[in-house]
LUMMIMAR-727813 format. One record per residue: x, y, z of N, C-alpha, C in turn. Coordinates in steps of 0.02 Angstrom, whole numbers, padded with zeros to 5 digits. Example, Ala and Ser with C-alpha at 12.3 -4.5 7.8 and 13.67 -1.06 7.14 Angstrom:
# LUMMIMAR-727813
<<00660, -00284, 00390>, <00615, -00225, 00390>, <00660, -00165, 00390>>
<<00642, -00112, 00354>, <00684, -00053, 00357>, <00645, 00002, 00394>>
This chain:
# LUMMIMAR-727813
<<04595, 06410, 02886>, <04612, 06377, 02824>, <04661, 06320, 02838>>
<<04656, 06245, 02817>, <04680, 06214, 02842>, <04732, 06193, 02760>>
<<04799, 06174, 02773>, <04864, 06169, 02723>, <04888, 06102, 02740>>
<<04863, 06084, 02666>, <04908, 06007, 02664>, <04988, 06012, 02624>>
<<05039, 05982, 02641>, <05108, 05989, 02620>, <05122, 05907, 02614>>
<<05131, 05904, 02553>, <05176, 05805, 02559>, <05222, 05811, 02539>>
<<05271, 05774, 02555>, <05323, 05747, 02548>, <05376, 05673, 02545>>
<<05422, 05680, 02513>, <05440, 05595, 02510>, <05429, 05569, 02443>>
<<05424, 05589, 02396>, <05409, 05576, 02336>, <05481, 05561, 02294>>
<<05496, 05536, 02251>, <05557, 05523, 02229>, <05560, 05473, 02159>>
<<05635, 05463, 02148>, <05646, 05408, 02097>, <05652, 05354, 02142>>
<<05623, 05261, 02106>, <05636, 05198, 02153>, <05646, 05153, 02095>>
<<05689, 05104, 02093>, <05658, 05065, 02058>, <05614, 05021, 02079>>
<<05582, 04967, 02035>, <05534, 04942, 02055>, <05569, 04891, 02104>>
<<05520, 04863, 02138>, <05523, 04810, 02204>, <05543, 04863, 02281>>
<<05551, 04905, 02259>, <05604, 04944, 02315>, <05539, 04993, 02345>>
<<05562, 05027, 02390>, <05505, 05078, 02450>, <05522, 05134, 02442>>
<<05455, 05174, 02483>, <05465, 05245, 02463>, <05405, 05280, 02540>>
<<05412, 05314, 02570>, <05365, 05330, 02630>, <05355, 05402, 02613>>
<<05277, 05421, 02613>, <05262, 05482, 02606>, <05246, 05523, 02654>>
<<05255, 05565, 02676>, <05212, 05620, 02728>, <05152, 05671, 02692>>
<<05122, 05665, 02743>, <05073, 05750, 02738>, <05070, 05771, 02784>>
<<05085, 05794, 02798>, <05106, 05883, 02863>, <05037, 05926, 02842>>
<<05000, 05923, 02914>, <04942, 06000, 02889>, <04969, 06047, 02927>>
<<04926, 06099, 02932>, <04963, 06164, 02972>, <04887, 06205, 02954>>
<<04852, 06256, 02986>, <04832, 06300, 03011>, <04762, 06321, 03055>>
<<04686, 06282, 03056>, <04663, 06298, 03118>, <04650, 06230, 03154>>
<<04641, 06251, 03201>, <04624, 06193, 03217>, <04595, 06100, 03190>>
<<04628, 06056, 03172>, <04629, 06010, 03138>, <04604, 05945, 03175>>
<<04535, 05930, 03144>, <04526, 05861, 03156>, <04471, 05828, 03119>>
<<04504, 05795, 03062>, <04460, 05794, 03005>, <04429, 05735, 03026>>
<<04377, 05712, 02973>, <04358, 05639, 02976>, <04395, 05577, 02967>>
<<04435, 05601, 02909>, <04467, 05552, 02893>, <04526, 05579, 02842>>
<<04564, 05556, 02844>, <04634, 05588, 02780>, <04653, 05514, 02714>>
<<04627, 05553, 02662>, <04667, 05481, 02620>, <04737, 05488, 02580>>
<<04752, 05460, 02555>, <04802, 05475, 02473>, <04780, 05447, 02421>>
<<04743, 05500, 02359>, <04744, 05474, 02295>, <04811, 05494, 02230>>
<<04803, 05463, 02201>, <04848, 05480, 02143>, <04835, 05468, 02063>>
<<04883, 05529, 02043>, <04848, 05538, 01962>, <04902, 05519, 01902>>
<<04913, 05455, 01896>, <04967, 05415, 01838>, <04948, 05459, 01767>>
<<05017, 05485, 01753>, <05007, 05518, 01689>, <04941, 05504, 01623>>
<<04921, 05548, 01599>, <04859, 05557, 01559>, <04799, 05518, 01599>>
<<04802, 05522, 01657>, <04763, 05468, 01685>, <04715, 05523, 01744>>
<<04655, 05500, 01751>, <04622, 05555, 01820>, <04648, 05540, 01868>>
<<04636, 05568, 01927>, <04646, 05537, 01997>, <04615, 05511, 02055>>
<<04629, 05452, 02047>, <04630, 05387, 02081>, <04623, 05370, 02155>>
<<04585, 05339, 02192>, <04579, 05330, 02291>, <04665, 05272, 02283>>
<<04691, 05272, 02327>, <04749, 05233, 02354>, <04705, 05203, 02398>>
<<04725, 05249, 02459>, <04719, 05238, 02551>, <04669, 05280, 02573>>
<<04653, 05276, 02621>, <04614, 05331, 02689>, <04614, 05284, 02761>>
<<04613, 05329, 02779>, <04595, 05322, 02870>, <04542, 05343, 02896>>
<<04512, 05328, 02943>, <04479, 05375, 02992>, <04500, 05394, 03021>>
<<04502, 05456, 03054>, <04547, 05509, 03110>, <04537, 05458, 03174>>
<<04476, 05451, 03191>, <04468, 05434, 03284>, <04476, 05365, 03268>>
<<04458, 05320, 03238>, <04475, 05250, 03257>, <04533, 05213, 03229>>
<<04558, 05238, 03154>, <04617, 05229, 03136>, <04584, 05200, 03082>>
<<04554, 05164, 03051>, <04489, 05112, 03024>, <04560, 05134, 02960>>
<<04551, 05068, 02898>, <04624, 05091, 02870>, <04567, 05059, 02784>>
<<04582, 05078, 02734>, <04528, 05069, 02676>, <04592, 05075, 02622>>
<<04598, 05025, 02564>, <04633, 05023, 02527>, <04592, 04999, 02452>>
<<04625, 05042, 02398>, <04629, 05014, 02334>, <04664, 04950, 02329>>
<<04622, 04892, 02270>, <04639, 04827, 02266>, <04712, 04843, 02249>>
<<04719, 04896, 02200>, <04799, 04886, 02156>, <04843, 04898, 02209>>
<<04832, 04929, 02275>, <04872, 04952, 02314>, <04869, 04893, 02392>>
<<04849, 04854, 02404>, <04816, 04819, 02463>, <04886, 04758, 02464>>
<<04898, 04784, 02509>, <04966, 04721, 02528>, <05026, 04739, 02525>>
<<05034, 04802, 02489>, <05076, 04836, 02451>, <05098, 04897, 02494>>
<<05064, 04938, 02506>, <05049, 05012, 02561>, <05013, 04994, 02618>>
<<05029, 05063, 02647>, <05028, 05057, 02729>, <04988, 05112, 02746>>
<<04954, 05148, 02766>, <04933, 05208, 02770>, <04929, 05215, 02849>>
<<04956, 05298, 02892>, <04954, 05279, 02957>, <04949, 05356, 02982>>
<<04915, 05363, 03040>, <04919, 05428, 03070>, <04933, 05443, 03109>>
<<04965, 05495, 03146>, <04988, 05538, 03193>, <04944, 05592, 03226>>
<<04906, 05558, 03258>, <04841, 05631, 03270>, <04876, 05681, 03313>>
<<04920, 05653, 03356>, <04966, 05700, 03411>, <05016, 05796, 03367>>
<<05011, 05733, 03301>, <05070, 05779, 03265>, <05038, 05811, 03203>>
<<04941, 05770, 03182>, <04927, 05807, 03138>, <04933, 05777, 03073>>
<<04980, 05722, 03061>, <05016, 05686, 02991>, <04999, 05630, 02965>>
<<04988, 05625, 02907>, <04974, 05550, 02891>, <05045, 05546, 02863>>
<<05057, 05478, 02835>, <05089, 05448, 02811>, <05070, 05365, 02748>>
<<05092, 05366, 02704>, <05085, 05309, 02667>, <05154, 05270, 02648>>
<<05161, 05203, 02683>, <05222, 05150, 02655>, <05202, 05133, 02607>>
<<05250, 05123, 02549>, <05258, 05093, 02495>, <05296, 05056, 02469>>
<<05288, 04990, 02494>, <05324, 04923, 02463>, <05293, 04907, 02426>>
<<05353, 04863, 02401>, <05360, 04807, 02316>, <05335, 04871, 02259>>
<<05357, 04921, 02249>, <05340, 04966, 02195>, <05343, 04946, 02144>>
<<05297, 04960, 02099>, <05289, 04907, 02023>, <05293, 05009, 01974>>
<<05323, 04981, 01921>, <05303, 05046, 01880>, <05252, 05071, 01866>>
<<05181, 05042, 01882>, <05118, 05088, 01873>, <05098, 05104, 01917>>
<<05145, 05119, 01973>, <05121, 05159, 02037>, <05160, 05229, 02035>>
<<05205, 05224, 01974>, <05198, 05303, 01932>, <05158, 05351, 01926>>
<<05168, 05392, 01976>, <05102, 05455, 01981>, <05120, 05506, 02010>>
<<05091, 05564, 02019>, <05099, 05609, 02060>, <05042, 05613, 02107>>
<<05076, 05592, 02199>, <05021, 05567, 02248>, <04998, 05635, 02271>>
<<04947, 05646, 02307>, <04899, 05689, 02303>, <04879, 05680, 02408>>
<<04887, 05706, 02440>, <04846, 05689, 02524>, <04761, 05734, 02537>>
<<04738, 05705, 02547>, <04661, 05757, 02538>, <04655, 05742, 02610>>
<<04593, 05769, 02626>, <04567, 05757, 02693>, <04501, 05791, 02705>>
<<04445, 05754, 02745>, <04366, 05768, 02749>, <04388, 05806, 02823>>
<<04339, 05868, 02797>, <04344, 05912, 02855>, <04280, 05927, 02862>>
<<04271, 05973, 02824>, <04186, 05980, 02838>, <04138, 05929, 02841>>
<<04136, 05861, 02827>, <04097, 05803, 02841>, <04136, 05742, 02793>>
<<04102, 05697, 02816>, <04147, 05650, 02812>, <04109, 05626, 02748>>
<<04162, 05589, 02697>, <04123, 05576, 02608>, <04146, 05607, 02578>>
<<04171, 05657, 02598>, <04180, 05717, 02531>, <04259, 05751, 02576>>
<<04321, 05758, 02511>, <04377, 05778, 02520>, <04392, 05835, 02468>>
<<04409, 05903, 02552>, <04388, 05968, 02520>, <04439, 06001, 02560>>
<<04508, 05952, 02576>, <04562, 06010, 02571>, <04606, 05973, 02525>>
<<04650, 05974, 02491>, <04701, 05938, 02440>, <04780, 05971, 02441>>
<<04824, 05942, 02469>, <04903, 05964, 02441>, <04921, 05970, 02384>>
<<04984, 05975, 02379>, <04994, 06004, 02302>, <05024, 05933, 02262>>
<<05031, 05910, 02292>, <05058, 05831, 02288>, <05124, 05808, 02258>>
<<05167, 05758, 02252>, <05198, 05724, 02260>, <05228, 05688, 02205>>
<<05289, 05686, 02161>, <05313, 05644, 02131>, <05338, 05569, 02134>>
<<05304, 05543, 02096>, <05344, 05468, 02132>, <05339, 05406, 02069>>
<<05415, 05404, 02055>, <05416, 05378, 01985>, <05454, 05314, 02013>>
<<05423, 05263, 01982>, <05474, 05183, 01980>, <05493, 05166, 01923>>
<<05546, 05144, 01910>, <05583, 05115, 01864>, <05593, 05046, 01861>>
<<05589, 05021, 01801>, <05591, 04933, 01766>, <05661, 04913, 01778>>
């Protein structure tokens, strides 16, 4: 059973940064690819970022592209997402998934992440 954990979530105001982790932990791990989506209040949830595990290959949402960083640690298992110039509708609670059983489809999910900006 493989366990996603994120972290780094917080209060910012806007223009200002915020770096997230996802820490997995339990069998053997090496997915296809790991992304971060997120779900802005009354709102579904949303693609940010992803990676590909082996080549690094890096895929962004327009609202997010220039803005975030998305990056991995295969040694250690972790992704990570930078978040500069924070605008208040990047108000959400972030979410780390990751394709394990084949790649397209994200079918482990953390419990995810607070991360509120202020005007």
């Amino acid at each position: 059973q493989v366990q996603l954990v994120e972290s780094g979530g917080g209060l910012v105001q806007a223009g200002g940064s915020l770096r997230l982790s996802c820490a997995t932990s339990g069998r053997t791990f090496r997915p296809y690819a790991m992304g971060w989506f997120r779900a802005a209040p009354g709102k579904e949830r949303e693609f940010a970022a992803a990676i590909s595990w082996s080549a690094g290959n890096t895929y962004y949402a327009d609202s997010v592209r220039g803005r975030f960083t998305i990056s991995r640690d295969t040694a250690k298992n972790t992704v990570a997402l930078q978040m500069n110039s924070l605008k208040p509708e990047d108000t959400a609670v972030y979410y780390c998934g990751a394709q394990v059983a084949g790649p397209g489809k994200y079918d482990y999910w953390g419990q995810g992440t607070q991360v509120t900006v202020s005007s």
